[in-house]
C-alpha atoms as a printed R data frame, in Angstrom:
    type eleno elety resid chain resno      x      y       z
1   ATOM     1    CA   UNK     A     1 61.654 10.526  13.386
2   ATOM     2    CA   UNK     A     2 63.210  9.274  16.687
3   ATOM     3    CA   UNK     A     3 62.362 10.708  19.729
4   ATOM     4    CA   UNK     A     4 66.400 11.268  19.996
5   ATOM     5    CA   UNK     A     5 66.168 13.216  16.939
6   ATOM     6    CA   UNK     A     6 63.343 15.188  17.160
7   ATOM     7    CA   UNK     A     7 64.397 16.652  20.358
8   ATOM     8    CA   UNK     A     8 67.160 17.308  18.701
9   ATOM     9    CA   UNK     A     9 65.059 19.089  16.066
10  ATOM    10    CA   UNK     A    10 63.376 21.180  18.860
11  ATOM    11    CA   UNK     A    11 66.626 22.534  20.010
12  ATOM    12    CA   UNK     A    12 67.850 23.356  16.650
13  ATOM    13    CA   UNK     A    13 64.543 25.110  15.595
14  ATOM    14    CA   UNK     A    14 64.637 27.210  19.093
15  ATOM    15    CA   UNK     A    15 67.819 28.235  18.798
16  ATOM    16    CA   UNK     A    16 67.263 29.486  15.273
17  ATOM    17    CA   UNK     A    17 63.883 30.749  16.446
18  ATOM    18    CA   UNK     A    18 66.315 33.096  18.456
19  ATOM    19    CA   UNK     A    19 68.697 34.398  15.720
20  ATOM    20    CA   UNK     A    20 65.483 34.805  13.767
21  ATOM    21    CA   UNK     A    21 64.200 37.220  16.278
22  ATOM    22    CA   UNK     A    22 67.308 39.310  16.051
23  ATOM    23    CA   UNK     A    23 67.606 39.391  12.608
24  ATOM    24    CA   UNK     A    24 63.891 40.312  12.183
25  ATOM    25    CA   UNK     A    25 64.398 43.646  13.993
26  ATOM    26    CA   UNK     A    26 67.038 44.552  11.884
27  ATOM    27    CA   UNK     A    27 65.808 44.063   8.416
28  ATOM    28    CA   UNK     A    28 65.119 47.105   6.814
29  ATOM    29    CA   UNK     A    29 61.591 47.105   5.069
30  ATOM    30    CA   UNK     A    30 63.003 48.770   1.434
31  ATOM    31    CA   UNK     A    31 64.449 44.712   1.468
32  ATOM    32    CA   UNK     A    32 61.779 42.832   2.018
33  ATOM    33    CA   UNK     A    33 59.602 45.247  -0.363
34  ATOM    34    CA   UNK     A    34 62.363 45.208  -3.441
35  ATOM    35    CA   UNK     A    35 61.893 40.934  -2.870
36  ATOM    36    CA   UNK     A    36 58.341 41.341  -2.596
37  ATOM    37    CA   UNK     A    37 58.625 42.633  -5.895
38  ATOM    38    CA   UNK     A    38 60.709 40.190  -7.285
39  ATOM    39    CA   UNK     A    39 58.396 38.279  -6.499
40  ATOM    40    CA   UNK     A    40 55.403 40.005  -7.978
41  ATOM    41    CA   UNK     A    41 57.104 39.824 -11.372
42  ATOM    42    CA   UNK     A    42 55.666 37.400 -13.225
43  ATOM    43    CA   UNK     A    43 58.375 37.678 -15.989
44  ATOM    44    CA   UNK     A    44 61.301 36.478 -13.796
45  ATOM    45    CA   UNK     A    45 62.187 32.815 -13.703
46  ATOM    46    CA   UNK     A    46 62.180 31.085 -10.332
47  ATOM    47    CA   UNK     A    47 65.613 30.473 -10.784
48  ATOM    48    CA   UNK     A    48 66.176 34.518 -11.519
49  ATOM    49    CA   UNK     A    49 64.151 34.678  -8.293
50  ATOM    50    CA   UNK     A    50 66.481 33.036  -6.464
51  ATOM    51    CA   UNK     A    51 70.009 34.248  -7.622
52  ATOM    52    CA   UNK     A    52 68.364 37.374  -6.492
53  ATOM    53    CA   UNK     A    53 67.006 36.321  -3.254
54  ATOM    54    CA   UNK     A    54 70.777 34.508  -2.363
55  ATOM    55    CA   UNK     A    55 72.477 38.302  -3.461
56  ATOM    56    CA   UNK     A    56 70.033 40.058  -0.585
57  ATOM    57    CA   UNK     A    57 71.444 37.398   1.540
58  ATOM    58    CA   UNK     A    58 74.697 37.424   0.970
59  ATOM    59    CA   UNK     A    59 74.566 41.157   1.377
60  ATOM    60    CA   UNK     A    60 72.919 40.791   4.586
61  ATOM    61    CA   UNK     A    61 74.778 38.352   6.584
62  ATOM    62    CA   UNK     A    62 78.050 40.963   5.870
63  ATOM    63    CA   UNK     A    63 76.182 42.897   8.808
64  ATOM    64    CA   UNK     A    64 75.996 39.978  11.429
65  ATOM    65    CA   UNK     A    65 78.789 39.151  14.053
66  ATOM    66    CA   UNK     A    66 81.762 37.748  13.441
67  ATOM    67    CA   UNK     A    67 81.285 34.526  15.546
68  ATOM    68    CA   UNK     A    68 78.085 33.324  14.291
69  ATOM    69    CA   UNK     A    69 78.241 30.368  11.242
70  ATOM    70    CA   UNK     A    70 77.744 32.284   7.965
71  ATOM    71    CA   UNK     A    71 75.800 29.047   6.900
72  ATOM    72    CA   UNK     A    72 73.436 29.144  10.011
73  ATOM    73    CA   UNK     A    73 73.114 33.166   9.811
74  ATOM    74    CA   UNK     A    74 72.012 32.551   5.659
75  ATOM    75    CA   UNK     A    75 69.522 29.701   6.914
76  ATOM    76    CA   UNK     A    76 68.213 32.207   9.175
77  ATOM    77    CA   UNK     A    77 67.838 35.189   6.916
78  ATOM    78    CA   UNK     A    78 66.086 33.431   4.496
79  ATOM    79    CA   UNK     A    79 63.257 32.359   6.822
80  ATOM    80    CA   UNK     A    80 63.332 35.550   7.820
81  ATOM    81    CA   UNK     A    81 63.018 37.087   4.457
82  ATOM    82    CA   UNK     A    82 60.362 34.341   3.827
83  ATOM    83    CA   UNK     A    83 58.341 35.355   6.636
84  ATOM    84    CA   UNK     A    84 58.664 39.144   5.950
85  ATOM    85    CA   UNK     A    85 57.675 38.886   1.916
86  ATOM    86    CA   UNK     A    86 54.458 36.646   2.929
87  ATOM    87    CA   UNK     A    87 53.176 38.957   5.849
88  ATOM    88    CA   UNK     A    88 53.349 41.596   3.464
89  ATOM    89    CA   UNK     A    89 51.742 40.147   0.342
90  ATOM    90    CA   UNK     A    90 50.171 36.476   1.546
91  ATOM    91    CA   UNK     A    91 49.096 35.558  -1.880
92  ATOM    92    CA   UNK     A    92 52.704 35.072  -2.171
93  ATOM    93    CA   UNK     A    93 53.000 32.022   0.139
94  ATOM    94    CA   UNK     A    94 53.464 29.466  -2.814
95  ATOM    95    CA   UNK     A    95 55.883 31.051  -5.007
96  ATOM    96    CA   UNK     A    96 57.999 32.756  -1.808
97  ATOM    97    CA   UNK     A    97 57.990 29.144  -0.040
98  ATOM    98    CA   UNK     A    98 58.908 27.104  -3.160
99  ATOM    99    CA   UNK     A    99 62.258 29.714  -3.935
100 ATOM   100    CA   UNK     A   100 63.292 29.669  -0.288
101 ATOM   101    CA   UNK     A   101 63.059 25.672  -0.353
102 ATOM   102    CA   UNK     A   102 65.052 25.998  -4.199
103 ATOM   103    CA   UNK     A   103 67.314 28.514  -2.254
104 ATOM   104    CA   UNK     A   104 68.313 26.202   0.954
105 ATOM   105    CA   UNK     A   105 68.372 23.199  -1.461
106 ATOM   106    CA   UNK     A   106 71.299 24.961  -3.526
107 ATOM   107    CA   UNK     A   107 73.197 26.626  -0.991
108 ATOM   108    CA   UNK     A   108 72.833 25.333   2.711
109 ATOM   109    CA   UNK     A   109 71.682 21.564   2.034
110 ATOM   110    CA   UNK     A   110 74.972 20.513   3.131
111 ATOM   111    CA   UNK     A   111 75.039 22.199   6.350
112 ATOM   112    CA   UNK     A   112 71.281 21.503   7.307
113 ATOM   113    CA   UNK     A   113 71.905 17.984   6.849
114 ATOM   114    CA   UNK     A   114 75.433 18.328   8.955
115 ATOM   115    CA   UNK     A   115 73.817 20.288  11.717
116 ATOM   116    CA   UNK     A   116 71.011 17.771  12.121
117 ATOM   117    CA   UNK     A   117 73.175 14.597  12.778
118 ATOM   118    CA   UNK     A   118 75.384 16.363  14.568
């Protein structure tokens, strides 16, 4: 990348850093253990896996204020939710990582690529 664009990538990331922070203190842990075992269950389809992880965050960002981006407050839960599920059960890096990545692919590619060359 550009120097240009990865400072522009630093701010970004810092900035969601921050929201991150926020959001972390108010996830409640019954969440992130009813993903974790989502996740566990070997049964469900990666694609069941993440129809269930978009519901958690669509029910989430219902809680956060009114004048933050739904887009940027979903990219942010999801990390969030990402980071939670693999501090609780690490061997769940892959499979957690690969959904979120499905997950941002489907729903936020759009506005990840808009708020980049913004």
């Amino acid at each position: 990348l550009a120097p240009a664009n990865e400072d522009v990538i630093r701010i970004i990331a810092a900035q969601l850093a921050e929201i991150g922070d926020q959001f972390d203190k108010e996830i409640q842990g019954r969440v992130v253990n009813d993903l974790v075992q989502h996740f566990l269950n070997e049964n469900l389809s990666t694609e069941e896996i993440t129809r269930h992880m978009s519901r958690v965050v669509r029910e989430l960002t219902q809680a956060i204020p009114a004048d933050m981006e739904q887009e940027k407050a979903m990219l942010v839960l999801a990390m969030v939710l990402t980071k939670k599920i693999v501090n609780t059960v690490p061997s769940l890096l892959h499979r957690v990582f690969h959904t979120t990545v499905n997950y941002m692919n489907q729903q936020l590619h759009n506005y990840v690529v808009e708020m980049v060359s913004a």
